[in-house]
C-alpha positions in Angstrom: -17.1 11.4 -43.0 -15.4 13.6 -45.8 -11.9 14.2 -46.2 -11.8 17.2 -44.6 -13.6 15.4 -41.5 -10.8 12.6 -41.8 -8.1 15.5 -41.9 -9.5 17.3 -39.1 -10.4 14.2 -36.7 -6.3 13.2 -37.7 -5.1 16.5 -36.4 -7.1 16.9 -33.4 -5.8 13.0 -32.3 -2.6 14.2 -33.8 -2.5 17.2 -31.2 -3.7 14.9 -27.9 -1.3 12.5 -28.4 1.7 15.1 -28.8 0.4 16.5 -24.9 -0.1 13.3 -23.9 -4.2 13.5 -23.0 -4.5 9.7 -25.0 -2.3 7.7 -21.9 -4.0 8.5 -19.3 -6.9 7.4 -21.1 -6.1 4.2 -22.4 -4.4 3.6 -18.9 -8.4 4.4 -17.8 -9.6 1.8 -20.0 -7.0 -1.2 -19.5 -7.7 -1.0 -16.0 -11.6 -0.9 -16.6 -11.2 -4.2 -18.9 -9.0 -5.8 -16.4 -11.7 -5.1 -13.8 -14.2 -7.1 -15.8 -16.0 -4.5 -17.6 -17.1 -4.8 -21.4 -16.1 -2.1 -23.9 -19.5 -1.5 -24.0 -19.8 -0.6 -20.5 -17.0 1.4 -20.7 -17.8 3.4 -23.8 -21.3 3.9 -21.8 -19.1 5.5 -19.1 -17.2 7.5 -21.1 -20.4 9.3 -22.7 -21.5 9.9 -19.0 -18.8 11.6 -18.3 -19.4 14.1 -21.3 -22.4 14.5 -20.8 -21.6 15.9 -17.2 -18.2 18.0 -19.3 -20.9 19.4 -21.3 -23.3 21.0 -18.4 -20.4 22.3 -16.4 -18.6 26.1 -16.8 -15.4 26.2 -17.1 -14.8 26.7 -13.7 -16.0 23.2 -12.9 -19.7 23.7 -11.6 -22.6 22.9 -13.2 -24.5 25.3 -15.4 -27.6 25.8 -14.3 -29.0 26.9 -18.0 -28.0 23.3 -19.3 
């Protein structure tokens, strides 16, 4: 990653964390590792579920161009 990258990546975890989008998360996955699941697993969820973000509208139904 270049610096700008690095800058940009800090400010956008910078800006979740101030709302307080990182907590629930990380709540999300303690519970998943406590369950038994490997980080593995858990990454593999996490990329399902933005996959399915990426083919919905913003209205929360799928988009049937995606």
């Amino acid at each position: 990653m270049s610096s700008n990258d690095l800058r940009a990546h800090d400010s956008l975890r910078s800006r979740l964390a101030a709302v307080s989008c990182v907590a629930p998360i990380v709540d999300s996955i303690r519970k998943m590792r406590a369950e038994g699941l490997a980080d593995n697993e858990i990454a593999g969820l996490f990329r399902h579920a933005a996959d399915e973000l990426a083919t919905m509208t913003k209205d929360g139904n799928v988009d049937p161009a995606a």
